[in-house]
C-alpha positions in Angstrom: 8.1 -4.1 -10.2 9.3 -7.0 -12.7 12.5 -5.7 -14.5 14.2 -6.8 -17.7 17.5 -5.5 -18.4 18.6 -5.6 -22.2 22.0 -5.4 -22.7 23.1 -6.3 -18.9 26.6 -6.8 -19.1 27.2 -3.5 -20.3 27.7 0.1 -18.5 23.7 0.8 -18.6 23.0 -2.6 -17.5 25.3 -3.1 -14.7 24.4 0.3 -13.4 20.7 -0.2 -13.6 21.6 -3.6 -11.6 23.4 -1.3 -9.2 19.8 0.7 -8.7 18.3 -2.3 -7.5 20.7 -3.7 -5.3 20.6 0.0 -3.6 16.6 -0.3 -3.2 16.8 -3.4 -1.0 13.5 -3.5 0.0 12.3 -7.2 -0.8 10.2 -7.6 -3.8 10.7 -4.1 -4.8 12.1 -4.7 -7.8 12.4 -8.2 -9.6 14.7 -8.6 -12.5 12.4 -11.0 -13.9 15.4 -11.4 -17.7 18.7 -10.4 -18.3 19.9 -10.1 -22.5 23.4 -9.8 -23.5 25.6 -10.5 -26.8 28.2 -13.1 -25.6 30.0 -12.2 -22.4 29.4 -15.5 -20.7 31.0 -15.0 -17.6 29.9 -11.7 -16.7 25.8 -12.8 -17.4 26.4 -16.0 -15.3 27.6 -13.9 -12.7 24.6 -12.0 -12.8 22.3 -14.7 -13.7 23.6 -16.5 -10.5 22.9 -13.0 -7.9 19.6 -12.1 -9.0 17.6 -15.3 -10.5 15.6 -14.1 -13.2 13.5 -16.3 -15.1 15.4 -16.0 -18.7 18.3 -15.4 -20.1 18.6 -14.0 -23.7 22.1 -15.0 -25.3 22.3 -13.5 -28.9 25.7 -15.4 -29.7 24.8 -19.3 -30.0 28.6 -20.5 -28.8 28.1 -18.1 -25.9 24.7 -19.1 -25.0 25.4 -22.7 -25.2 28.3 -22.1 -22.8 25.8 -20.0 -20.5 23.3 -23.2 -21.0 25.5 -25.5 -19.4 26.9 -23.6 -16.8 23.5 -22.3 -15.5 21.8 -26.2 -15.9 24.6 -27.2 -12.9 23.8 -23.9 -10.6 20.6 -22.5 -11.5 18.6 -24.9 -13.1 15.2 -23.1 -13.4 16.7 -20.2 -15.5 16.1 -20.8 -19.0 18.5 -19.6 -21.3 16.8 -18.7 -24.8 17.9 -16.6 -28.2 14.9 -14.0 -28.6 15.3 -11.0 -26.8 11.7 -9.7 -27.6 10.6 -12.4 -25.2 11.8 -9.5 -22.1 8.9 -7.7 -22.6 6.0 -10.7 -21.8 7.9 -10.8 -18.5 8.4 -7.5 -17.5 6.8 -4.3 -16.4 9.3 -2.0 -17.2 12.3 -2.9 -19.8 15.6 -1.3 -19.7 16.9 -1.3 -23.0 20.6 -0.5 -22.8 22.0 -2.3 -26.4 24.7 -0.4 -28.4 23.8 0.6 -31.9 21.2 -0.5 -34.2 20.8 -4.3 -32.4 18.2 -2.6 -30.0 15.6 -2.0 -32.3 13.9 -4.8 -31.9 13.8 -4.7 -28.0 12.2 -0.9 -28.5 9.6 -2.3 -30.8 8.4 -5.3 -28.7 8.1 -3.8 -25.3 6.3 -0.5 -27.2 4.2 -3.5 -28.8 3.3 -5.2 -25.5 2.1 -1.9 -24.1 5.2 -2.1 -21.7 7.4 0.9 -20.1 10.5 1.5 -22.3 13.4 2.7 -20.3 15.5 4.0 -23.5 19.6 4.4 -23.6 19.7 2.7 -26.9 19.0 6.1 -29.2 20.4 4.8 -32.0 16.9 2.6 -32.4 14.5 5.6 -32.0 16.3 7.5 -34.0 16.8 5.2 -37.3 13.4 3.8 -37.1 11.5 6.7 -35.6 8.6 7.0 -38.4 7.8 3.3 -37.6 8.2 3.4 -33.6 6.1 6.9 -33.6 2.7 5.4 -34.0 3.3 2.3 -31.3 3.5 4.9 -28.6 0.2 5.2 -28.6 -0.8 1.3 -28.0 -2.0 1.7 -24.5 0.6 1.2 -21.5 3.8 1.8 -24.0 5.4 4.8 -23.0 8.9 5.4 -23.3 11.0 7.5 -20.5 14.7 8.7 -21.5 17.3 7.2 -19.7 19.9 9.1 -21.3 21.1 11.7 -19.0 19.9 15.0 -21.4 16.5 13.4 -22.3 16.0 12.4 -19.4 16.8 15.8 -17.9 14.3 17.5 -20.5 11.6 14.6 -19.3 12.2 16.0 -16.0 11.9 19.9 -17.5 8.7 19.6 -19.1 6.7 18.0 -15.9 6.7 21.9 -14.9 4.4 23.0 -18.3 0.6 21.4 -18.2 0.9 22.2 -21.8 5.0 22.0 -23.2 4.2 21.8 -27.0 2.5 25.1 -26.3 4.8 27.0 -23.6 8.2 25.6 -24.9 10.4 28.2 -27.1 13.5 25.5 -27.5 15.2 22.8 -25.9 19.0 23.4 -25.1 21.1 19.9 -25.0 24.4 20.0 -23.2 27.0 18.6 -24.2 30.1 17.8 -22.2 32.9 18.1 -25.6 34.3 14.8 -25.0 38.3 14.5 -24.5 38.9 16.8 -27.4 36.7 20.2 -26.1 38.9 23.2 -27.4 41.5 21.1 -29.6 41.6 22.4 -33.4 41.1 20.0 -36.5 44.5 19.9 -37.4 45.8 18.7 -33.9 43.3 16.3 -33.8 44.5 14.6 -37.6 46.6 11.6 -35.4 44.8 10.9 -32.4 44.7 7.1 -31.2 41.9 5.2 -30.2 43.0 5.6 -26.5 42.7 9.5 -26.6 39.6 9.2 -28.0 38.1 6.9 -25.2 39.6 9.0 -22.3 36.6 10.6 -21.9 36.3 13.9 -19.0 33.5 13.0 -17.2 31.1 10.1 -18.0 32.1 6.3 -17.9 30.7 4.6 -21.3 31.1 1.7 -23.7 33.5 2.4 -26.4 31.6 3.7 -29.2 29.5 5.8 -27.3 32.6 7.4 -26.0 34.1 7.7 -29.6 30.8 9.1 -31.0 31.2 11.6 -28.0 34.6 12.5 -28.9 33.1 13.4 -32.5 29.8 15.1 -30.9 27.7 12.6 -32.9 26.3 11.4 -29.7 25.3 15.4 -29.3 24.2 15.3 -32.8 21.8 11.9 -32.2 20.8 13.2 -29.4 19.3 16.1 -31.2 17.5 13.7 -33.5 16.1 11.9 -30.6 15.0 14.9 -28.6 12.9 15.9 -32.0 11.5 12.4 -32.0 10.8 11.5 -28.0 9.5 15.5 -27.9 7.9 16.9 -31.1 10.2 19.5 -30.9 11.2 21.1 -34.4 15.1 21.3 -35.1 15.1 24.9 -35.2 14.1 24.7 -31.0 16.7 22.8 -30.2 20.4 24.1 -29.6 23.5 22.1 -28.3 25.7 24.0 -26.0 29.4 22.5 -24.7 29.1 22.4 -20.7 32.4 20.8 -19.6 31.2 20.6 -15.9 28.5 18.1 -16.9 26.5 19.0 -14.1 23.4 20.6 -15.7 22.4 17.7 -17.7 20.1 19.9 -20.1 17.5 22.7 -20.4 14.2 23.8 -21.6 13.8 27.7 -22.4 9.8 28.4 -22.6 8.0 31.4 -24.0 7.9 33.6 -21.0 11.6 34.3 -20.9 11.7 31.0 -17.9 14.4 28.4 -18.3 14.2 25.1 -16.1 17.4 23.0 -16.1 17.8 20.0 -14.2 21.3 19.6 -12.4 23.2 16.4 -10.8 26.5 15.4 -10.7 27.4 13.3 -13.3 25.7 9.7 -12.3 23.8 7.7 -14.7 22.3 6.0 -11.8 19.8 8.9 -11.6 18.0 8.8 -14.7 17.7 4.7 -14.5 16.1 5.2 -10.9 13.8 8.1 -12.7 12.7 5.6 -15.3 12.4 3.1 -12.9 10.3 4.8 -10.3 8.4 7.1 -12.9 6.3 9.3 -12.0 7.6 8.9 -8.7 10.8 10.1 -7.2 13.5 7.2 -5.9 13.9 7.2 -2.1 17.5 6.9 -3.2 19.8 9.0 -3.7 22.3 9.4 -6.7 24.3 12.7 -7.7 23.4 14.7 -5.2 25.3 18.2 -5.4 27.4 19.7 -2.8 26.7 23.3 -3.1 29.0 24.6 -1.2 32.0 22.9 -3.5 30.2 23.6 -7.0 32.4 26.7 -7.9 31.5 27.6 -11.5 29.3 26.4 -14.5 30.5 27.6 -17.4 28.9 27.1 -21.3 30.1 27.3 -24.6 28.9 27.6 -28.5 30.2 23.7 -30.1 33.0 23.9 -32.8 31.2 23.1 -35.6 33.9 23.1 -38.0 36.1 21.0 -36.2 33.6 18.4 -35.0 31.4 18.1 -38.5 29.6 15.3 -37.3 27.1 17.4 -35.6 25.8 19.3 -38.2 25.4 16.2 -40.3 23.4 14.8 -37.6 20.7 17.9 -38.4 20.8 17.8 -42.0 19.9 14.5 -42.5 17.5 15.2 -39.0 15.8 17.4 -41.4 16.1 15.0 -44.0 13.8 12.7 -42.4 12.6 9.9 -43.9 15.4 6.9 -43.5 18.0 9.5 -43.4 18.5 9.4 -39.7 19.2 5.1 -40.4 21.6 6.3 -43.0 23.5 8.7 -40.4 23.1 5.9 -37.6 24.1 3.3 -39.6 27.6 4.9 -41.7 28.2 6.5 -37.7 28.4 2.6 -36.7 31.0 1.2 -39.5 33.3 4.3 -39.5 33.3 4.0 -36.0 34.0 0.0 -35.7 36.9 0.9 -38.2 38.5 3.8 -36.5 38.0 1.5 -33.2 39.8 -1.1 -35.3 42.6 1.0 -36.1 41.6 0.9 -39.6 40.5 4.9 -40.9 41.5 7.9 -38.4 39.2 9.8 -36.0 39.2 12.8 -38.4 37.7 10.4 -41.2 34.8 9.4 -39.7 32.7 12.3 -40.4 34.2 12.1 -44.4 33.2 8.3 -44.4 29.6 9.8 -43.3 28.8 12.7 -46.0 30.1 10.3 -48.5 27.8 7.9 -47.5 24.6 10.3 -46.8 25.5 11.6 -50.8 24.4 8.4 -51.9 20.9 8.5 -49.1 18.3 7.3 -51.6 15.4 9.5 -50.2 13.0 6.4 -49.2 10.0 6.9 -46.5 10.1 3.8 -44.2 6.7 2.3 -42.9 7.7 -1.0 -42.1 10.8 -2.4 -40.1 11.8 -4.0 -43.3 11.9 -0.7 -44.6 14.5 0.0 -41.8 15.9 -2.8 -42.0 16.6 -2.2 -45.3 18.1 1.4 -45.2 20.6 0.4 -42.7 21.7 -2.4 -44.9 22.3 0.1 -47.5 24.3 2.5 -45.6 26.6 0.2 -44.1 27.5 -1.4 -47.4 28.2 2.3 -48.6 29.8 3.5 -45.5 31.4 0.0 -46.2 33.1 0.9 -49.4 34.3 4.4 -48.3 35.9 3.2 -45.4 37.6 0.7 -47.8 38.7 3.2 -50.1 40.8 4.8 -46.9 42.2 1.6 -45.5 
């Protein structure tokens, strides 16, 4: 199977690397392109170990550095700036970019009737009205690879008909570094508290945007959008243990949850492999240590960012861009140093008060909305700072 891996030097790339170095069987898997921003000696590194064909560098200083270095080693690699290119190559694409940059990685390989391997939800969930109807190009499908959609993915294959059986889809969160800790405790946190996350190893902002429960509240857009699940059938529930990655209730009273310890090595070898299992393993449980598993309603008043993640869910429309989007730039600035962690959620409801109401059905459209909401989410964050 030819892989492409977008976003490589990051935590979903290197650990969807790790998956295929664990196959070993030759020719199993090829990773046919590698994509990253600008960490040049990281993507040499890996450029060097497994020979793909390309090499996508988004940052021209960094890909002409990459270039040279590459022409002396590993001559045949190209090194080129248009990440849409991994999906020509590729049978399956592993799109692991932070934020809104990914979007154009989703709608290519969904174009080129590729498989989508999706950690980048931020994509799906600004420009789901316009990614919708390219899942149905034939080949494009799209498996989860975060951990609680990828758990629901795994859920489902026990209904023959899940828009009919399901009664609600329960995402579990793990409440971040700050589970249990009230608002007004929480006014000075640092940056550092915020990234010392319980269980899960991540890139920064997810990790902030976990510490907030936006990456819960995201989430809940994406399940809606990856499932066809209304909002009213699907509840978040804090389960510190991380070890039942999410569930599906259905309408006969049943509820199948799918369990692991905490490795997001799992759900990239699921994607991977789909619809077969991987003949490795990764997270297996030892029952007779797992004690307890113990769940939780979230503190919605002290972590606001989740509701506003439903409301403008419900919304619809380009709301979810606008939610992505002002997530993004409070986030860079608290990240930054610049607003405080308990700002981040005022910078954005005063942003989404200015949501102009549009119905995207073109990327421009997208394109547009998140250019709005950052300028807005812009000026409140300057306001603070």
């Amino acid at each position: 199977m030819r892989v492409a891996i977008a976003g490589s030097t990051g935590s979903i790339g290197k650990q969807t690397l790790d998956v295929v170095r664990a196959a070993g069987e030759a020719g199993k898997y090829q990773v046919v392109a590698l994509s990253a921003n600008s960490s040049v000696d990281e993507v040499v590194a890996q450029a060097q170990s497994f020979k793909p064909k390309v090499v996508v560098i988004a940052d021209p200083a960094a890909r002409k550095k990459v270039a040279e270095r590459l022409k002396l080693s590993d001559p045949k690699i190209e090194v080129v700036d248009d990440a849409t290119q991994l999906a020509t190559l590729a049978d399956v694409v592993v799109n692991g970019v932070v934020g809104f940059a990914g979007l154009s990685v989703t709608m290519s390989t969904l174009k080129g009737g590729k498989r989508l391997a999706l950690a980048n939800k931020e994509s799906l969930i600004a420009a789901g009205p316009v990614v919708a109807p390219l899942r149905k190009i034939a080949g494009a499908e799209i498996i989860p690879i975060d951990s609680e959609h990828c758990a629901i993915h795994q859920c489902l294959r026990s209904s023959q008909n899940y828009a009919r059986d399901i009664s609600r889809i329960l995402l579990t969160a793990s409440g971040g570094p700050f589970r249990g800790r009230s608002a007004k405790s929480l006014a000075n946190v640092s940056v550092q508290d915020a990234l010392q996350h319980p269980t899960w190893s991540m890139g920064p902002k997810i990790t902030v945007d976990s510490s907030t429960l936006m990456n819960k509240g995201l989430e809940v857009i994406e399940a809606h959008e990856l499932f066809g699940v209304s909002y009213d059938a699907i509840s978040v529930v804090v389960h510190q243990q991380s070890i039942v990655h999410s569930m599906v209730e259905f309408r006969d009273g049943a509820t199948i949850a799918q369990l692991s310890m905490p490795d997001m090595k799992l759900p990239i070898a699921y994607a991977l492999e789909f619809p077969n299992r991987s003949a490795d393993s990764f997270g297996a449980i030892d029952w007779a240590e797992l004690s307890r598993l113990d769940f939780e309603k979230p503190d919605r008043d002290t972590f606001r960012c989740l509701d506003l993640a439903y409301q403008a869910g419900r919304i619809g429309g380009t709301a979810p861009a606008w939610l992505s989007a002002a997530n993004e730039i409070a986030v860079e600035s608290f990240l930054a140093e610049g607003v405080k962690w308990n700002q981040i959620a005022s910078i954005i409801e005063s942003t989404m008060q200015h949501h102009d109401g549009q119905i995207p059905t073109t990327v421009d459209d997208i394109l547009e909305a998140d250019r709005l909401a950052r300028t807005w989410a812009a000026k409140m964050v300057a306001k603070i700072v």
